[in-house]
C-alpha positions as CSV (number, residue, x, y, z in Angstrom):
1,X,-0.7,56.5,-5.1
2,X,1.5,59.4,-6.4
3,X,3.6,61.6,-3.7
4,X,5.6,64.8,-5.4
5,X,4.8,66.0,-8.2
6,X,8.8,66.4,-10.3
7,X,8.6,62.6,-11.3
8,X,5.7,61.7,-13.0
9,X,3.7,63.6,-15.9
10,X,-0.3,63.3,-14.4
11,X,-1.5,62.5,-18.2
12,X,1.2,60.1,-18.3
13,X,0.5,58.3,-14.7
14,X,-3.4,58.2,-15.9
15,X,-2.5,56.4,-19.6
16,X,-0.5,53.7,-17.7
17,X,-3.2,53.0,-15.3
18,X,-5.8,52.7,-18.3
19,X,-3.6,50.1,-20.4
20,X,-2.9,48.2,-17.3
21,X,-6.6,47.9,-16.7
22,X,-7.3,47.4,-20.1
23,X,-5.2,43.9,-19.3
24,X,-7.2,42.8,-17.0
25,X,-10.8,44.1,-18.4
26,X,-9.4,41.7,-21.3
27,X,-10.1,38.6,-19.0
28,X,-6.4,37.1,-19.7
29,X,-4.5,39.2,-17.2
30,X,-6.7,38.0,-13.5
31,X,-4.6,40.7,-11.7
32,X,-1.6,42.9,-11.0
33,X,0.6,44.9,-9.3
34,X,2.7,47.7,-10.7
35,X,5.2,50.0,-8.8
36,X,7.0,52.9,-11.0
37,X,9.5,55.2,-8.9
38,X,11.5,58.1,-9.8
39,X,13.6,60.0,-6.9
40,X,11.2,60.1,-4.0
41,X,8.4,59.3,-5.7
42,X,6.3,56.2,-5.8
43,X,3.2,55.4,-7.7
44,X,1.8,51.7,-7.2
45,X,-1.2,50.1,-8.9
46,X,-3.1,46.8,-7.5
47,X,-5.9,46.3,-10.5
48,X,-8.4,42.9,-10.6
49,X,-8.4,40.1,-8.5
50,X,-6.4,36.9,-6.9
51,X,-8.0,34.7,-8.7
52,X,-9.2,34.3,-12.4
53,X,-13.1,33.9,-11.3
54,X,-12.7,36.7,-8.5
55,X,-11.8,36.3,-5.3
56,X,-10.0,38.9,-3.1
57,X,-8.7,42.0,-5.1
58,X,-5.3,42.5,-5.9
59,X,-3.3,44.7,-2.7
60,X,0.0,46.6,-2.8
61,X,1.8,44.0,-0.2
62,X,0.4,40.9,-2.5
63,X,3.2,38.4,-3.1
64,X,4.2,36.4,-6.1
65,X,6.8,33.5,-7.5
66,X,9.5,36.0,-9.2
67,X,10.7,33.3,-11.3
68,X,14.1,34.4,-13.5
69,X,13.4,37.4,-11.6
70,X,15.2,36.1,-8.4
71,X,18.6,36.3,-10.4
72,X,19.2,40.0,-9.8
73,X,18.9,39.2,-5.9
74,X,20.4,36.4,-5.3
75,X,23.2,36.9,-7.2
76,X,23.9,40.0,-4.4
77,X,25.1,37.3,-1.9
78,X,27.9,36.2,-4.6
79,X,28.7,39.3,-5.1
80,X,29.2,40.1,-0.7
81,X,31.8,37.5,-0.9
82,X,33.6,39.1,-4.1
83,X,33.4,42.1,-1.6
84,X,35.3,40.2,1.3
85,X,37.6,38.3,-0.8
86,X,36.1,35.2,0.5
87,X,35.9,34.3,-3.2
88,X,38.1,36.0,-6.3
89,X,36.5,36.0,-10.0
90,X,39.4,34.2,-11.7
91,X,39.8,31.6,-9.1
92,X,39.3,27.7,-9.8
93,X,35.2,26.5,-8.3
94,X,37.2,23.0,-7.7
95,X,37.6,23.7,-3.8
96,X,33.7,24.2,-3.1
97,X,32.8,22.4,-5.8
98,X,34.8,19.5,-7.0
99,X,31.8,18.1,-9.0
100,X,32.8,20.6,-11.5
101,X,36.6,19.8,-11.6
102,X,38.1,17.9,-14.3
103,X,35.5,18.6,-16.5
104,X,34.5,16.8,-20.4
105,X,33.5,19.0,-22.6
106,X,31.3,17.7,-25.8
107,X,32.9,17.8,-29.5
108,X,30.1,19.7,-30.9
109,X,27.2,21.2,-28.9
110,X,24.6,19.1,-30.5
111,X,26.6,15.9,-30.3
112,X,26.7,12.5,-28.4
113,X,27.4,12.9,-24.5
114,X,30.0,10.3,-25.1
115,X,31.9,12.4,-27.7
116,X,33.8,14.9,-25.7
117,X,37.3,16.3,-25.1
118,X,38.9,17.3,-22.1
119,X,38.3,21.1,-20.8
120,X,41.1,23.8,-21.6
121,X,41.1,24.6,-18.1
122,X,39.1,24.6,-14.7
123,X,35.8,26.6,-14.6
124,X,36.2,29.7,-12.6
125,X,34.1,31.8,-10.7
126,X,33.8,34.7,-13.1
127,X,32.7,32.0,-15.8
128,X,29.9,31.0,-13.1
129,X,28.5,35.0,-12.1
130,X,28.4,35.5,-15.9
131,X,26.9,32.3,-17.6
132,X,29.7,31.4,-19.3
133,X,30.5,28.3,-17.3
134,X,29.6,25.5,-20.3
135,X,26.0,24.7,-19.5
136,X,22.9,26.0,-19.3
137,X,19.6,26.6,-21.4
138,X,20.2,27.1,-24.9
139,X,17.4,28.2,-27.1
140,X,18.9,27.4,-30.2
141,X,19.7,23.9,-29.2
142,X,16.6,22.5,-27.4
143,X,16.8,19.3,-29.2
144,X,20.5,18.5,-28.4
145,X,21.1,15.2,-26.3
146,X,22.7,17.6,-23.9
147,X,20.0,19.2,-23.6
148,X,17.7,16.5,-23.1
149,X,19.8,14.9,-20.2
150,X,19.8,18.5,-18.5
151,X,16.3,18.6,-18.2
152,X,16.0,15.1,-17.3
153,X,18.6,15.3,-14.0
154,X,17.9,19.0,-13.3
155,X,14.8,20.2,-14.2
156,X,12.3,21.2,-11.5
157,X,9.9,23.7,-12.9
158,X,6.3,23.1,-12.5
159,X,6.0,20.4,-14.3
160,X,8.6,18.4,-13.0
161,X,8.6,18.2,-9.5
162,X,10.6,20.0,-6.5
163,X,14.5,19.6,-6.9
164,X,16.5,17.1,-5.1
165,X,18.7,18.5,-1.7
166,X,21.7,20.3,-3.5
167,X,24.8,17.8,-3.1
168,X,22.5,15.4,-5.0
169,X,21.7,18.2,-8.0
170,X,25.4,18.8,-7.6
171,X,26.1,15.2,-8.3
172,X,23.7,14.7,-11.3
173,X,24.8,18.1,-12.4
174,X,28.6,16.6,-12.3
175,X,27.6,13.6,-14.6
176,X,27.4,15.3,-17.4
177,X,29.9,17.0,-20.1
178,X,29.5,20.8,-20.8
179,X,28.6,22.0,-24.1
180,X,31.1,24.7,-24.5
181,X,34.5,25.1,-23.0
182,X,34.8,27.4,-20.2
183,X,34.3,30.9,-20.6
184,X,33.5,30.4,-24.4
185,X,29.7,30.8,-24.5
186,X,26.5,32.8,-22.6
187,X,24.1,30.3,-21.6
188,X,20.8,31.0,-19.9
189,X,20.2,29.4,-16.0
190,X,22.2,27.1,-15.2
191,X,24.6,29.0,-13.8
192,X,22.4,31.0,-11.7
193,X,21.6,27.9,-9.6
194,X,25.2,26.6,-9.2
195,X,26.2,29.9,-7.6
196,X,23.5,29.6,-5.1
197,X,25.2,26.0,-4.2
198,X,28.3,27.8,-4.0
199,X,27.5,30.5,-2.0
200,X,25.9,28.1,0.6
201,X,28.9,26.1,0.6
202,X,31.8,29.4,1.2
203,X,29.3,30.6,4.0
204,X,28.3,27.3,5.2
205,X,25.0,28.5,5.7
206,X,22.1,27.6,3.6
207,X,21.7,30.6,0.8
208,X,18.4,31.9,1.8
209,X,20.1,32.0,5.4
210,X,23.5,34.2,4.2
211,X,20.8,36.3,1.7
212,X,18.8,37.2,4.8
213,X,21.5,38.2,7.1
214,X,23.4,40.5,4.6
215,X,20.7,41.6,2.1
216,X,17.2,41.3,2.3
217,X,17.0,42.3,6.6
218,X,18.9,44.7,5.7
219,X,16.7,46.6,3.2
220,X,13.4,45.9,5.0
221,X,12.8,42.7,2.2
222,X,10.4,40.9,4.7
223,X,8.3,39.0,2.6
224,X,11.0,38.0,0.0
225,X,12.0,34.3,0.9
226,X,12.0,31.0,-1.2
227,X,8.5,29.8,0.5
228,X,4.9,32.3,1.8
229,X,4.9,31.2,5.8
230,X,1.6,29.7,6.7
231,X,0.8,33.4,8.0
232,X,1.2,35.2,4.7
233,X,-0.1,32.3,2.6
234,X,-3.7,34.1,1.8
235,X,-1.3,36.9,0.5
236,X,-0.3,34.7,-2.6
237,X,-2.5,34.5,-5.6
238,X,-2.5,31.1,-7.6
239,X,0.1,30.8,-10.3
240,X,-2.0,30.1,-13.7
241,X,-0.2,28.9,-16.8
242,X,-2.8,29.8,-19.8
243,X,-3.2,26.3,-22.1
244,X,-1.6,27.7,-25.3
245,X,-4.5,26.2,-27.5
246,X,-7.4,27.4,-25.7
247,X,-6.1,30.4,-23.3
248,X,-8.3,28.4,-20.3
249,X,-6.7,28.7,-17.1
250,X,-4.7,26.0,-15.9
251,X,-3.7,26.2,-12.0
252,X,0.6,25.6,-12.4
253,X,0.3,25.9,-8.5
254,X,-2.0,26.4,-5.7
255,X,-1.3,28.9,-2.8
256,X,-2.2,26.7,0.4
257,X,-0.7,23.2,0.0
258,X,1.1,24.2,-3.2
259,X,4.8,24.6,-4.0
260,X,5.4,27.8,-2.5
261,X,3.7,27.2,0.8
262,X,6.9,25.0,1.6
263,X,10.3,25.3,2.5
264,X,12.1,23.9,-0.6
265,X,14.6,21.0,-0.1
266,X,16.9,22.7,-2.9
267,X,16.8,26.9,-2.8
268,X,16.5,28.0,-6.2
269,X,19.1,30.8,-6.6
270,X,17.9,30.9,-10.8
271,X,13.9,31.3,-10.1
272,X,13.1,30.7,-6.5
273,X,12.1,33.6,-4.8
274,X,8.6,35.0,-3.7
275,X,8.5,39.1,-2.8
276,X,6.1,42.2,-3.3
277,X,6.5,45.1,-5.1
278,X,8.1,46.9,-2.6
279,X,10.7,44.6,-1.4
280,X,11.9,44.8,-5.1
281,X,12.0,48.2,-5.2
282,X,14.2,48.3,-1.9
283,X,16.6,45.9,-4.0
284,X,16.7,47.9,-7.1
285,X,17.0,51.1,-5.5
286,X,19.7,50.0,-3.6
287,X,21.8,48.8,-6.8
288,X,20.7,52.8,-8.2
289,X,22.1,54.0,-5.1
290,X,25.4,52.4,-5.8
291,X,25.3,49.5,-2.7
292,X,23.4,51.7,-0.1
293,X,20.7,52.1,1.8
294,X,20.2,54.9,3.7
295,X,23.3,55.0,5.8
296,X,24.0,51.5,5.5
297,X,26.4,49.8,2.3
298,X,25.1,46.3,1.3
299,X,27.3,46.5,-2.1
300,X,30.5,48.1,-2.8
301,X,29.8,50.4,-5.7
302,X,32.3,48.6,-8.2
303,X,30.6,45.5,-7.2
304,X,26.7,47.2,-8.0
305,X,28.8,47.9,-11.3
306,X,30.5,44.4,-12.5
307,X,26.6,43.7,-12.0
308,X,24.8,46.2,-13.8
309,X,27.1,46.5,-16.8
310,X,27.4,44.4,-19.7
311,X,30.4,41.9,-19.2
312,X,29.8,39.4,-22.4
313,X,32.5,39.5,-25.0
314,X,31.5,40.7,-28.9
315,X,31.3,36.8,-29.5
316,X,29.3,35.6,-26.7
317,X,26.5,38.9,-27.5
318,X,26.5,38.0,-31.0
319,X,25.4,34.2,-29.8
320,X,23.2,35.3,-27.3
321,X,21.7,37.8,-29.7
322,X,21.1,35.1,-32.2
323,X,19.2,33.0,-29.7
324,X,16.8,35.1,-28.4
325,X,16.2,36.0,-31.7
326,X,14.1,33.1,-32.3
327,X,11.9,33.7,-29.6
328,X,10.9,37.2,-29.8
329,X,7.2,36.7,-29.5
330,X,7.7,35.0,-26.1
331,X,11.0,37.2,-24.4
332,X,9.3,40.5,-24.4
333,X,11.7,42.2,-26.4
334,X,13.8,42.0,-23.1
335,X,16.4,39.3,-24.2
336,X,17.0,41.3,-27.8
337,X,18.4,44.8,-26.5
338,X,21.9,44.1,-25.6
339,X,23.9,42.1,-23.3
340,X,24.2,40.5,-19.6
341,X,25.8,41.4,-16.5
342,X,25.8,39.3,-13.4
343,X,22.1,37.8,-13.0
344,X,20.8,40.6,-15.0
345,X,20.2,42.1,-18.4
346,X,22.0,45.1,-19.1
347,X,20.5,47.0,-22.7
348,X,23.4,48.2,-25.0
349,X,21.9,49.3,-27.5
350,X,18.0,51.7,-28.3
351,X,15.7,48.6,-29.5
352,X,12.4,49.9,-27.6
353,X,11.2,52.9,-25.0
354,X,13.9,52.4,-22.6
355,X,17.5,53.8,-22.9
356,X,20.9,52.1,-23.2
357,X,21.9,51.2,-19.3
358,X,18.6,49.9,-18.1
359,X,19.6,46.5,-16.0
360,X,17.0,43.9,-14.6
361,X,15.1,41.1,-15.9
362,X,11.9,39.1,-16.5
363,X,10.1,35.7,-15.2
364,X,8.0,33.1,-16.8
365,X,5.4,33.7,-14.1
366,X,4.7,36.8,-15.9
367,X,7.0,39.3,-13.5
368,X,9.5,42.2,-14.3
369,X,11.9,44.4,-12.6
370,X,14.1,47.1,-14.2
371,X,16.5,49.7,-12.7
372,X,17.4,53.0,-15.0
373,X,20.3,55.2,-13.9
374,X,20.0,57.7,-16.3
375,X,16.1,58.4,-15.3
376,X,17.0,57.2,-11.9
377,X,14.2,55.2,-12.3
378,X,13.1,51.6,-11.2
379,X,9.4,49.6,-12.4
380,X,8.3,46.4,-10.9
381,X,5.1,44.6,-12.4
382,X,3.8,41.0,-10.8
383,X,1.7,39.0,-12.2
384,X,0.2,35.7,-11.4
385,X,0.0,34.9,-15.0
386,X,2.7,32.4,-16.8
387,X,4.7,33.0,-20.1
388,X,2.8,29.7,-21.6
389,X,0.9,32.3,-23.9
390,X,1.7,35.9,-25.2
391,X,-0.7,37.9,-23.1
392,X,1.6,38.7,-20.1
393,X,4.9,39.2,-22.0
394,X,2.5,42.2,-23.6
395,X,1.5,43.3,-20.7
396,X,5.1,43.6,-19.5
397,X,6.0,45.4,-22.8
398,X,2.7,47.9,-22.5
399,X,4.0,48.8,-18.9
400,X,7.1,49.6,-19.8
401,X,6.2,51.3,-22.9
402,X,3.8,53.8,-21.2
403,X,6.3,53.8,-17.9
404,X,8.9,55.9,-20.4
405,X,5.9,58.2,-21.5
406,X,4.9,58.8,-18.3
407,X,8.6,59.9,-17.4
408,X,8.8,63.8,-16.9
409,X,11.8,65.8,-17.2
């Protein structure tokens, strides 16, 4: 579905549809939906089917788990309340969240969680919006004893179970010691969820609640949410993750009576959210548009920027380069181009297709979303396909490859 005709070259529109297809003709790809947009106009693809062994085809309004991809949205409620001064970046979390106050912080990152020394000072809010708070997923560490006691009082991906109500994640999250002192070190995830918890707590609504009111209503974002309502639930595919050995389908969750059917006790602000192609388009357009929508502001513009610029120091890129450098093959390229904003990506350097400035990010349920000022561009591609194999991280990196060829100036 093309409209205009400045956007878009037709040869290149026809190549992407073909190497999409070509992922799904493969048999390891069930289905998809892609939206590329450029000014005021929209192209969307909805190729193969629901299902692995058929089912209803793929539609435009079909809605999936975002995964990581909810961190670029959610993190817009933290950044309403920067807005209204209702919080300030350098400010002390210790009010709203005292689990976090007087805080241990381990000798060595690898080390014993009883060898620690006290923290240099209280973690702040800016140390929270970008990652740097002392916790959080760190690939180069996974065998740490930190690490393991993370996953065992936090974890709640699809193997694990739904997460507890948030004061008792906040409680278990309190227990332990962080790795690195405040503000010293990007670490992946974490973080993302504790500013949900915060959020709920400034507002005193739940986040999903405050995210409704002042984003997604406002851009038209109907079917984003942390749960599909019984009435949209034949919308939402199943969510396969691939067995790595064999490449056989494994159901990680079922649509009716699954996960996602249900409000969760805990709303994941770091990998929560369901939504469609177009309610992500809404979103990212809005952050090109500098906060607005039509008439309406969502964002101030120097808030849309702290987010969509890189705000890690040489340090913290050079450690965050290093550890998505050892998994290339299953971060799509995506985590090795440059640096981190708030809840987002941000590339800083030419490594692939797309240029310097591009801000978004990716999901292990096989989903990415991207923003590009200079081309005043935005690409979403969903997927009901996990990152437990290599075949959706490249698809995501054959869409965006033939996205920039398609690009016509």
């Amino acid at each position: 579905m093309a409209t205009g005709n400045s956007g878009f070259s037709e040869a290149g529109l026809r190549r992407l549809r073909d190497v999409l297809a070509r992922h799904v003709e493969s048999g390891k790809i069930p289905g998809l939906v892609a939206l590329i947009s450029r000014g005021d106009e929209t192209y969307v693809e909805a190729v193969g089917t629901m299902r692995h062994d058929g089912g209803p085809p793929m539609r435009r309004d079909t809605i999936f788990r975002m995964a990581s991809t909810s961190k670029p949205v959610t993190m817009a409620a933290a950044m309403i309340l920067l807005d209204e001064c209702r919080l300030r970046m350098d400010d002390p979390v210790d009010p709203w969240l005292p689990e976090l106050a007087d805080r241990r912080v381990l000798k060595r990152p690898d080390g014993p969680l009883e060898d620690t020394v006290p923290a240099r000072r209280p973690i702040t809010v800016r140390d929270l919006l970008t990652s740097t708070f002392g916790l959080g997923m760190d690939f180069g560490s996974m065998d740490s004893p930190i690490r393991a006691a993370t996953f065992e009082r936090l974890d709640y991906s699809v193997a694990s179970g739904p997460a507890p109500a948030p004061d008792e994640w906040m409680r278990r999250l309190g227990e332990l010691p962080l790795s690195y002192q405040p503000g010293e070190r990007w670490q992946y995830d974490l973080s993302n969820e504790v500013v949900g918890v915060l959020v709920a707590r400034v507002t005193g609504k739940p986040l999903e609640a405050f995210l409704r009111e002042r984003v997604l209503d406002p851009l038209g974002m109907k079917d984003t949410a942390f749960h599909v309502s019984a009435d949209r639930i034949d919308r939402l595919p199943p969510l396969y993750g691939p067995d790595p050995q064999t490449g056989r389908f494994v159901v990680w969750d079922e649509a009716a009576g699954g996960r996602a059917s249900r409000p969760p006790v805990f709303q994941g602000a770091g990998g929560g959210l369901v939504s469609t192609v177009d309610d992500y388009h809404a979103y990212f357009r809005m952050l090109l548009n500098r906060g607005t929508h039509g008439s309406e502001r969502i964002l101030s513009r120097p808030a849309v920027e702290l987010m969509t610029t890189n705000r890690l120091t040489p340090g913290q890129q050079a450690a965050r380069d290093a550890m998505y450098g050892k998994i290339a093959h299953m971060a799509v390229g995506q985590g090795l181009h440059g640096g981190w904003g708030f809840g987002m990506a941000v590339r800083t350097h030419r490594g692939g297709y797309a240029p310097v400035g591009q801000f978004g990010w990716d999901g292990g349920t096989g989903t990415t979303a991207y923003a590009d000022p200079d081309n005043r561009l935005t690409g979403v591609l969903l997927t009901q396909v996990g990152m437990s194999t290599p075949d959706s991280p490249r698809l995501v990196h054959d869409f965006w490859t033939t996205v920039y060829q398609a690009v016509q100036h």
